[in-house]
C-alpha positions in Angstrom: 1.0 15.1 -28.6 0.6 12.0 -30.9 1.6 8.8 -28.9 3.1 6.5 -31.1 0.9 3.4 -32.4 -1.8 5.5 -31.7 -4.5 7.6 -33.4 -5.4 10.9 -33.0 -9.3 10.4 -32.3 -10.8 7.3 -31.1 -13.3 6.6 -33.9 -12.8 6.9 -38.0 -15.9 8.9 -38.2 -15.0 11.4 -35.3 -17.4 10.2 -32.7 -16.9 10.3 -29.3 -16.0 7.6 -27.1 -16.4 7.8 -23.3 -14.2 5.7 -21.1 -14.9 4.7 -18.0 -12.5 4.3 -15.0 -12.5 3.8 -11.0 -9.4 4.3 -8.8 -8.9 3.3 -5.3 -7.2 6.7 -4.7 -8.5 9.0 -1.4 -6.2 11.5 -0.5 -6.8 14.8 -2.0 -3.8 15.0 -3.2 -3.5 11.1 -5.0 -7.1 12.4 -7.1 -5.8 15.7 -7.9 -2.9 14.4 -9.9 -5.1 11.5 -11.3 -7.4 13.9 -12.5 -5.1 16.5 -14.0 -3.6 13.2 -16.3 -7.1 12.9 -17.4 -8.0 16.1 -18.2 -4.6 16.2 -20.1 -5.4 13.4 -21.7 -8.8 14.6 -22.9 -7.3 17.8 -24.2 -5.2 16.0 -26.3 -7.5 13.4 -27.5 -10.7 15.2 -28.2 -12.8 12.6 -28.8 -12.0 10.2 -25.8 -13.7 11.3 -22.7 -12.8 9.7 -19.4 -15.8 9.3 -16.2 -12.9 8.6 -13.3 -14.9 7.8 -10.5 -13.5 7.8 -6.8 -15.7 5.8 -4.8 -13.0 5.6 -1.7 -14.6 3.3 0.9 -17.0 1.5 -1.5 -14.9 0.7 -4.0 -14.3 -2.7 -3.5 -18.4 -4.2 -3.1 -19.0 -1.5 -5.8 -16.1 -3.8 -7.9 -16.8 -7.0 -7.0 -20.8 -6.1 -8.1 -19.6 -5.4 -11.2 -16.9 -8.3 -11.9 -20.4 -10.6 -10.5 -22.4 -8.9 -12.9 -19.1 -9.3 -15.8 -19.9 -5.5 -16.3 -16.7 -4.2 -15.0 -15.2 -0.2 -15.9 -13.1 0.3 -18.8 -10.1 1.1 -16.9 -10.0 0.4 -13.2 -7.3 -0.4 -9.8 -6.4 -3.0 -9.2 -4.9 -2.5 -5.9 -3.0 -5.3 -5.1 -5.2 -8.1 -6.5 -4.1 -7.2 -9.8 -3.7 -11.3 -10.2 -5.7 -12.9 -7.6 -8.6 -11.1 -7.7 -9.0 -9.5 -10.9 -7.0 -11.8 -13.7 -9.4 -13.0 -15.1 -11.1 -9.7 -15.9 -7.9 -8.0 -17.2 -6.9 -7.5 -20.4 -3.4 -8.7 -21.4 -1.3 -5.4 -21.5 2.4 -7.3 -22.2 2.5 -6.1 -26.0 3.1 -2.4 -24.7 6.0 -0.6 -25.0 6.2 0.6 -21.5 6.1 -3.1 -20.7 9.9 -3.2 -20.9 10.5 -0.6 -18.5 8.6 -2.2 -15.3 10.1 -2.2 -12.6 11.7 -5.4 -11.6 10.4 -5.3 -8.7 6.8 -5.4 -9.8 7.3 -8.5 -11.8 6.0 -11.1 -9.3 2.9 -9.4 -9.0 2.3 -7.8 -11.8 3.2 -10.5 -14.4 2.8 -14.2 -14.5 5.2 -16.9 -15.8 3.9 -17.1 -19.7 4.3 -13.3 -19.3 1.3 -11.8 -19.1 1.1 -8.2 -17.7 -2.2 -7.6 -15.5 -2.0 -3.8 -14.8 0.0 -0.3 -15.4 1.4 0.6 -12.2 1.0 4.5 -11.3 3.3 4.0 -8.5 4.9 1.7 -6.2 4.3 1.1 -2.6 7.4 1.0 -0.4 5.6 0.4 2.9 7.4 0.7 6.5 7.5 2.6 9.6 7.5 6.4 9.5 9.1 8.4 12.2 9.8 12.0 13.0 13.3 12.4 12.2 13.7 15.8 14.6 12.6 13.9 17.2 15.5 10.6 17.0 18.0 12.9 16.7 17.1 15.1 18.9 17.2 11.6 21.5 20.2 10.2 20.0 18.3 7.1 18.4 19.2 5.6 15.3 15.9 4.5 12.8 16.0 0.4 13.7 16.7 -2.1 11.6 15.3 -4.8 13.8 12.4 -5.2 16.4 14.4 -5.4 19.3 16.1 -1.9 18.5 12.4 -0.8 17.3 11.0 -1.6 20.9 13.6 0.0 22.6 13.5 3.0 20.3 10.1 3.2 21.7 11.0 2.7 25.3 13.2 5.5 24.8 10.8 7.9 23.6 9.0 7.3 26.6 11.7 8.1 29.0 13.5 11.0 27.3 10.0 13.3 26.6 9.1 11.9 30.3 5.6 10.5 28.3 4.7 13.8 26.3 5.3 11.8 23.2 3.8 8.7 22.3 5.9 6.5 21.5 4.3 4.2 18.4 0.7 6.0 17.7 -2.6 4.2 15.7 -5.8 5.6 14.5 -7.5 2.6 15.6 -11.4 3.9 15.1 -10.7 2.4 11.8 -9.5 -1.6 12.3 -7.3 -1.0 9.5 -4.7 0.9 11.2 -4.2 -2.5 13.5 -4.3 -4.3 10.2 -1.6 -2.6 9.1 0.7 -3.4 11.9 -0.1 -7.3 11.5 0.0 -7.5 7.6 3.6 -5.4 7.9 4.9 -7.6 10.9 3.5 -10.7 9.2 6.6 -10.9 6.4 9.3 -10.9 8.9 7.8 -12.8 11.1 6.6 -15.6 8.7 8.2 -15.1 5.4 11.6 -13.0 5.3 14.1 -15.6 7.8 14.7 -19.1 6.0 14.4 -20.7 9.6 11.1 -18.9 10.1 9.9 -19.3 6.6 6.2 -20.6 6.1 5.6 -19.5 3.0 4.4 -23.3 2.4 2.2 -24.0 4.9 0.6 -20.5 4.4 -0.8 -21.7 1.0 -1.3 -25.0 1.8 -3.7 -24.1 4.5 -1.1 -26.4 7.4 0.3 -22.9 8.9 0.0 -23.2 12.7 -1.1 -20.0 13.5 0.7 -20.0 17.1 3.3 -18.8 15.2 1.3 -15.9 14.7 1.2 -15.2 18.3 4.2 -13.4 19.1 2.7 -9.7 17.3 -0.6 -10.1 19.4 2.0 -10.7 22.7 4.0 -7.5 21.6 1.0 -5.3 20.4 -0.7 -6.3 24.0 2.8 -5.4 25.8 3.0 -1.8 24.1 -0.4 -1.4 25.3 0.6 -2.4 28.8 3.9 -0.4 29.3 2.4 3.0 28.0 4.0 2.9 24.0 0.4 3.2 22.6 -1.6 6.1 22.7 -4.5 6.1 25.3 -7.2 6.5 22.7 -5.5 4.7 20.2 -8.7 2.8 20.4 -10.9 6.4 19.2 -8.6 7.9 17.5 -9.2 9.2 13.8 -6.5 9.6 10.5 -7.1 13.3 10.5 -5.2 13.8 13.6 -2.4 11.6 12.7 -0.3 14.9 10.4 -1.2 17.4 13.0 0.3 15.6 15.9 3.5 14.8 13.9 3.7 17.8 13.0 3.4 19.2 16.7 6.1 16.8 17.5 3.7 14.3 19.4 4.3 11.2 17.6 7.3 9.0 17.4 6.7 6.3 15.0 3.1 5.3 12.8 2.0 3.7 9.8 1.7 6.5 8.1 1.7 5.6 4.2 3.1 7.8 1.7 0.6 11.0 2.4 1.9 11.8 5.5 5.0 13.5 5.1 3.8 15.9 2.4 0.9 16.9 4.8 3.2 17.5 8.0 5.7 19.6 6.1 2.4 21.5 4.7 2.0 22.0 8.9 5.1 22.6 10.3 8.2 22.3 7.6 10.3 22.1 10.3 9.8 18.8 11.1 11.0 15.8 9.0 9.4 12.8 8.6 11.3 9.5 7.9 10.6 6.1 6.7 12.5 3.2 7.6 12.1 -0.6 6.4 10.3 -3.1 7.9 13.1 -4.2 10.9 13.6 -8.2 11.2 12.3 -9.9 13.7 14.9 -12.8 14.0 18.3 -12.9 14.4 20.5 -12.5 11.0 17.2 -11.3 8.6 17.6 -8.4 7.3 14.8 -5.1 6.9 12.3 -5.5 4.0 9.9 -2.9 2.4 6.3 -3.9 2.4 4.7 -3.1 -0.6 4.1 -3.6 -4.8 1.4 -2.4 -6.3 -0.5 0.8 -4.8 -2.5 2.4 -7.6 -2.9 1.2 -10.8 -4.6 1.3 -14.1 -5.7 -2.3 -15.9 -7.9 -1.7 -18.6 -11.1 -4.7 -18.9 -10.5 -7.6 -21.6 -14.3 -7.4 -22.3 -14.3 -3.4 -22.8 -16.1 -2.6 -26.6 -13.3 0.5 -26.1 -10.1 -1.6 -25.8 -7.9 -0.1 -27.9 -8.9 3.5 -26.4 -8.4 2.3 -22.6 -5.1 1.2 -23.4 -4.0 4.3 -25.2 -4.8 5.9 -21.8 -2.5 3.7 -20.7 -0.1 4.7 -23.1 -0.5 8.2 -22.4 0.1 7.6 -18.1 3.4 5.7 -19.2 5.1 8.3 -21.0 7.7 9.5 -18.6 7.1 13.1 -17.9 3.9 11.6 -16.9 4.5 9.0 -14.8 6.9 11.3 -13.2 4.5 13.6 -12.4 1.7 10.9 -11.0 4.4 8.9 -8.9 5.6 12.6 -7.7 2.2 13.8 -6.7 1.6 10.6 -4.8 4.5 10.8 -3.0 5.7 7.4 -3.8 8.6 5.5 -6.4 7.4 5.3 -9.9 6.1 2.2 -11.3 8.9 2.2 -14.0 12.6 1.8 -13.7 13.2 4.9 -16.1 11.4 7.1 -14.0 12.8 8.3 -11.5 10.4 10.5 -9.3 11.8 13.1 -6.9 9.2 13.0 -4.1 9.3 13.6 -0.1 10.9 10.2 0.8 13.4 10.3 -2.2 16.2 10.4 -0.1 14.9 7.3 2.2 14.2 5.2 -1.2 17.8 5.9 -2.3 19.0 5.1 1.3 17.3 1.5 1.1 17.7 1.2 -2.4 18.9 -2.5 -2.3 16.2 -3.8 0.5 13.9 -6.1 -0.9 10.6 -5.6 -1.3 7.6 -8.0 -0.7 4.0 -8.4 -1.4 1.8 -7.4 1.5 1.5 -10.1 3.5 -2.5 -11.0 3.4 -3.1 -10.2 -0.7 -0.3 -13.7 -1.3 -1.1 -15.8 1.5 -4.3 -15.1 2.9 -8.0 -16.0 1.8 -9.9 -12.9 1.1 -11.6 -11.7 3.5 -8.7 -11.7 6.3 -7.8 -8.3 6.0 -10.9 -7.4 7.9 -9.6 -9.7 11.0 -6.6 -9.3 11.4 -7.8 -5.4 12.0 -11.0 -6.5 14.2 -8.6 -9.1 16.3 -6.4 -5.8 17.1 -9.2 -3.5 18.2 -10.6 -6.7 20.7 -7.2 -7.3 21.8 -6.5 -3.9 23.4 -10.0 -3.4 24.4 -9.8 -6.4 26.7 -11.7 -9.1 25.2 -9.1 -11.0 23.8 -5.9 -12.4 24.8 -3.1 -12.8 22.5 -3.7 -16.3 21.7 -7.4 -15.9 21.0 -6.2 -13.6 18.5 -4.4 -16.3 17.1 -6.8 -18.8 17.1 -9.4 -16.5 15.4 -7.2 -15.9 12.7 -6.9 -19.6 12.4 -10.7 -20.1 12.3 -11.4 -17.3 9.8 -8.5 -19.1 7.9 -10.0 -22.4 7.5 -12.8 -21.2 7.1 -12.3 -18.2 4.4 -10.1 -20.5 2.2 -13.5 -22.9 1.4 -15.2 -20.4 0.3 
């Protein structure tokens, strides 16, 4: 296959050109597809070989080494810092002609306003709360659209299995499953509600972080009236598809994996994703999300013109059907239209807006890391709901002068 505005080998004189490129996917399943593109890719272009490197946990010292060192990969994720981050590293990718087919809802973070284009997106995240389906129905609960009906969707849970389900469940050895609730929580709280909207003060640096308080207070309260699970301290990811699939678990943050790898367990149960529900009165739901993988190919790279025919190659549309399918996630382009496990919830909540996760626009780098630490300390004990706030507010301050 010939893509067009391309050539068929990467050099004149036939020699080989190796490519490298590091992804920030994990899951078995998000590197299998990745590496079948490649290995399609190389088939077809003989002389362009492509290193992909997976580095999972260490990708992002391993990347921020490298931008130190201005020695970055030829092609490389930028994971939701396509702009922030990495911009200045990127080459600009706006004279493609998948460039016309982004998805509009990728624009704001993905583009800037003289139009440059920062990354191919593999996929798009569309991040909320995943639920077992069986389960609701079986208890007569409809999915919520706002917290109020989320906490008493929990409360239910509780009563109807008489406690044999748990009612919201974290893997909370790893912070980042507590980040996850306070980044999702963040936008409705802070962002979504024009009379709640802090947008300003977030960037400024004025944000009162008392604000803040009310997900600590409702985390804590979970905790307190039995919504958590007991070790949700201890517990580990890997458990997290086997006790859906068991029919142990109401609602998690699951991502996009999860659903795949329950029906792989137990195809009779169905997991669902509903929006983000708003917090105050008269907001509406919002997906979480943007960019999840992508490929941005380095403005310094002596092999430009080969990384971006890679790039060429992931946007043709059989292929980025098949990437945003085997990720279980919306494409990255609005003339793909991938038929994954959450199709029919995507086309449900087709017209909910999406927003940037909450810490990659508004917070200093670095913050991700507390707001999942503050979570562990505050259901361990040692902190209260407001010292959770007022950490955050000292790792604020003090993050942004760096």
């Amino acid at each position: 296959m010939i893509i067009a505005g391309c050539s068929n080998s990467a050099s004149g004189d036939g020699d080989s050109t190796t490519l490298t490129f590091y992804s920030t996917a994990t899951t078995e399943e998000d590197k299998a597809v990745i590496k079948e593109a490649i290995t399609t890719f190389e088939e077809e272009n003989p002389n362009i070989d492509i290193e992909g490197n997976f580095p999972g946990d260490g990708y992002e010292q391993m990347l921020r080494v490298k931008m130190a060192a201005n020695d970055m990969p030829d092609l490389f994720d930028t994971h939701g810092w396509a702009k922030a981050r990495y911009g200045e590293y990127v080459a600009d990718l706006s004279d493609m002609d998948w460039v016309k087919n982004l998805d509009p809802a990728l624009n704001e973070i993905l583009k800037n306003d003289q139009g440059k284009v920062y990354a191919f997106p593999l996929n798009q995240a569309k991040d909320g709360i995943t639920y077992n389906a069986n389960l609701l129905k079986k208890y007569g609960i409809e999915p919520p659209t706002t917290f109020d009906e989320f906490m008493d969707a929990l409360y239910q849970i509780k009563e109807k299995s008489d406690g044999k389900v748990t009612p919201l469940w974290f893997h909370g050895s790893d912070k980042s499953a507590f980040g996850q609730y306070f980044d999702q929580f963040s936008t409705p709280l802070l962002i979504t509600d024009e009379q709640h909207n802090y947008e300003k003060e977030l960037l400024d640096g004025t944000f009162d972080w008392s604000h803040y308080t009310f997900l600590p207070e409702k985390l804590k309260q979970m905790q307190e009236d039995g919504l958590l699970n007991e070790d949700a301290l201890t517990a580990q990811i890997q458990q997290q598809a086997q006790l859906m699939a068991q029919g142990k678990i109401g609602f998690t943050f699951g991502g996009g994996s999860i659903g795949p790898a329950v029906e792989e367990l137990n195809p009779e149960v169905q997991v669902g994703v509903v929006p983000m529900p708003a917090i105050h009165e008269g907001d509406k739901p919002s997906w979480i999300g943007g960019e999840r993988h992508t490929v941005a190919a380095w403005k310094d790279s002596e092999n430009l013109e080969e990384a971006k025919k890679f790039i060429a190659f992931l946007a043709q549309p059989e292929i980025a059907k098949k990437i945003a399918e085997g990720t279980s996630l919306p494409a990255g382009l609005a003339n793909v239209e991938a038929d994954n496990y959450y199709s029919e919830y995507y086309k449900k909540f087709k017209d909910i807006k999406v927003y940037p996760y909450f810490d990659r626009v508004y917070l200093p780098s670095g913050m991700w890391d507390v707001m999942g630490s503050t979570g562990q300390e505050l259901l361990s004990g040692s902190m209260t709901p407001e010292e959770v706030s007022e950490k955050m507010s000292k790792e604020y301050t003090r993050l942004r002068k760096q």
